[in-house]
Structure formats: C-alpha cells, structure tokens
N, C-alpha and C positions, 0 to 999 in steps of 0.2 A: 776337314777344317783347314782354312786357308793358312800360309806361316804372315805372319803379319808383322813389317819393320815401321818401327815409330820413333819420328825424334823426340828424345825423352826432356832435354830440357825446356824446347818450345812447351809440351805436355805439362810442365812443373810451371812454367811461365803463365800458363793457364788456368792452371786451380789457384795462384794467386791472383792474377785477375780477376776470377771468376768471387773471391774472398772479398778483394776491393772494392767489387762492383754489390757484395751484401750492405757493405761497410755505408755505402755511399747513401743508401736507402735508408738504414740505420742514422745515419747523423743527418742527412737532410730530413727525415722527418721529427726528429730531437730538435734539432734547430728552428726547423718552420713551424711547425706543427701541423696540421690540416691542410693549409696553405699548399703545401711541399705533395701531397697523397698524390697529386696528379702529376707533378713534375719531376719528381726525382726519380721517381724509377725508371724514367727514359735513360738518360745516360748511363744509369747502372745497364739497362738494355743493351745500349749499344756496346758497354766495356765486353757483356758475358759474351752477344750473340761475336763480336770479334776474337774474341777467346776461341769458340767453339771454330768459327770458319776457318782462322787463319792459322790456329797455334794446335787445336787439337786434334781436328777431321784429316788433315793433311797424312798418308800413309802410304804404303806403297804390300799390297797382296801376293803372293803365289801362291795360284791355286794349281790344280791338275792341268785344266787346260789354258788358262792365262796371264799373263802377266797384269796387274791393274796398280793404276798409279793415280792416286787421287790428291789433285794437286789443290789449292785456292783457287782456280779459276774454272778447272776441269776436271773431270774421270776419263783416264783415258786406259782402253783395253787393248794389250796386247796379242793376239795368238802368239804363243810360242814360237811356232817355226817364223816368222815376222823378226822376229829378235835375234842379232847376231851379234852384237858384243855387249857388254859391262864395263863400263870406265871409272875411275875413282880419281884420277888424276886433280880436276879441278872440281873436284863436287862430284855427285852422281850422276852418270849419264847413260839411259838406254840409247842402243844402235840398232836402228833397225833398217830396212832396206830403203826404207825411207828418209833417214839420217839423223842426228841426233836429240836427244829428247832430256832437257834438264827437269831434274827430280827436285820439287820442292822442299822435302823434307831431308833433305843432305845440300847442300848449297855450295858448300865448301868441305876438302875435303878432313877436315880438324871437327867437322859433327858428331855430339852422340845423339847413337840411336841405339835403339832396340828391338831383340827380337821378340815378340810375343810369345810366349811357351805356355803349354799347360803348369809348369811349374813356375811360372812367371816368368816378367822377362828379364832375359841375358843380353848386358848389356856389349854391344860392337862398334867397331870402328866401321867410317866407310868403306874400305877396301874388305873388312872381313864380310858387310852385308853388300857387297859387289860380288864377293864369292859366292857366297850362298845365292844369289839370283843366278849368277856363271852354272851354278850346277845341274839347274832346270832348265840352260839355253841348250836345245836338241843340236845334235853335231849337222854341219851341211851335209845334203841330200847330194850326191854325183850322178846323174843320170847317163848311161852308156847308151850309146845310140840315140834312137828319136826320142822326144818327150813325148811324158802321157798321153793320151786322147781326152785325159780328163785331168780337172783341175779344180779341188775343193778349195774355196775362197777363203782364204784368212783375212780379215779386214781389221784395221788399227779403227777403234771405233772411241771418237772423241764424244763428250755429253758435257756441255758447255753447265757451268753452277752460273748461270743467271741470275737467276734468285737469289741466290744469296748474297752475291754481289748488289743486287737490285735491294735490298733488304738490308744490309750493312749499310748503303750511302743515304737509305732515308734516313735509318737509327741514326746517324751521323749528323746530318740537318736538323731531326727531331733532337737529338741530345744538346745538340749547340745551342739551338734554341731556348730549350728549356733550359739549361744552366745557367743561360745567362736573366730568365727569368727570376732565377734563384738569388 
C-alpha cells in the first residue's frame, strides 16, 4: 500500500464546498420551484467537480518503485533512482536530473499536510513530509571504470488531466450561465 501525503486543509476546504454546493441545490429549488430542477444544479456541479479537481485529488504517493505526484494539471511519475533531492525551503520541491519540480499540494512552505496511515492520518509539516520522501531517495550509484553495456530506462512520465480541466471550464460557462438565469 502506497504512503500517501495530503494537504489536509485544502481536503477540509473541500467537504465544505462540496456542503455549499448541496446547499445551493437545496435553496434554489425552495426558491424557484420546478423552474430552478434544470438550472441550479449546474453551479452546485461546477462548485463539487472543482472541489474534487483542485482541493481534493491533489496528493503526492510513494510507492516501492516510484515517486507519483499528482498535481491539478498533471500525474506525473517518478522512478526513484530519477529523483535526487527533496527541498522544503519555498514549498515542496522534487529534484530530479531533470530539475525542479513544484508540488501542488505544499506551495509554501508553512502547509499542512498529512500523512495517510492505517491508523489515520498524522498530521506534518513540509520539511517533516520532505523527509519521509528523502528516505525513499536511493543513494547515487558511483560507477569505477566503464559504464554498463546496459541501461534500464527510468523515465519521468507526465499524463496531462485534460479532462478535467476541459470539464471544470465548461461547468464554469455552464454555471455562469445558469445562475445568471436564476
């Protein structure tokens, strides 16, 4: 099971969103009556699905073999040996041979987050979930002499959330829309 770091307040920011966004369905149909069945659940739409994209889904995994950082825009996978430092300094930052990589869900670095645990989670500062990622970053490899003849591919493999994005700016159109039908 992978250890799973989450920031806990965006997390809390979201189940009251996701509260508001009952709420809104609730008094626009009190208010309109029949009128409202088609329109008001759009912008409650848009509130939850941006709940879920931007405040909830955001998290950052270690698993056995890699690093996964799944930000608002992207999923992007580390291999391990790829990843050479952890920084806490101005927010969370993977290092990797490729150069730096800002972690959505730590921004700065005064975030809480959390660590997932079977016994729930424990709750850390960025510099303490910098360490625990630090402890999974494998030590550099010294090669004496020539290099391998052979060379297994680690690749930083990004997966762009399109969708979702693509799906959050209709909600957005569609909710405008309809509220202001309201």
């Amino acid at each position: 099971m992978p250890t799973r770091i989450v920031a806990t307040n965006m997390r809390r920011l979201a189940v009251v969103l996701w509260a508001v966004a009952a709420a809104l369905v609730v008094i626009g149909l009190a208010t309109d009556g029949l009128r409202a069945v088609w329109l008001a659940p759009v912008p409650s739409l848009f509130t939850a699905w941006f709940a879920w994209v931007v405040l909830w889904r955001p998290r950052i995994e270690l698993t056995e073999d890699e690093l996964v950082v799944v930000d608002v825009r992207r999923t992007t996978r580390f291999a391990w040996r790829r990843v050479q430092d952890v920084r806490s300094k101005y927010g969370l930052e993977i290092v990797t041979d490729q150069g730096e990589h800002r972690v959505w869900v730590a921004p700065r670095p005064t975030a809480r987050l959390a660590i997932d645990q079977p016994g729930g989670p424990v709750p850390v500062s960025v510099a303490a979930a910098a360490d625990e990622i630090r402890t999974r970053v494998p030590a550099p490899v010294e090669h004496v002499g020539a290099p391998p003849s052979t060379v297994t591919p680690s690749p930083i493999v990004h997966r762009v959330h399109g969708w979702a994005i693509v799906v959050l700016v209709v909600l957005g159109i569609a909710g405008s829309m309809a509220g202001a039908r309201l």
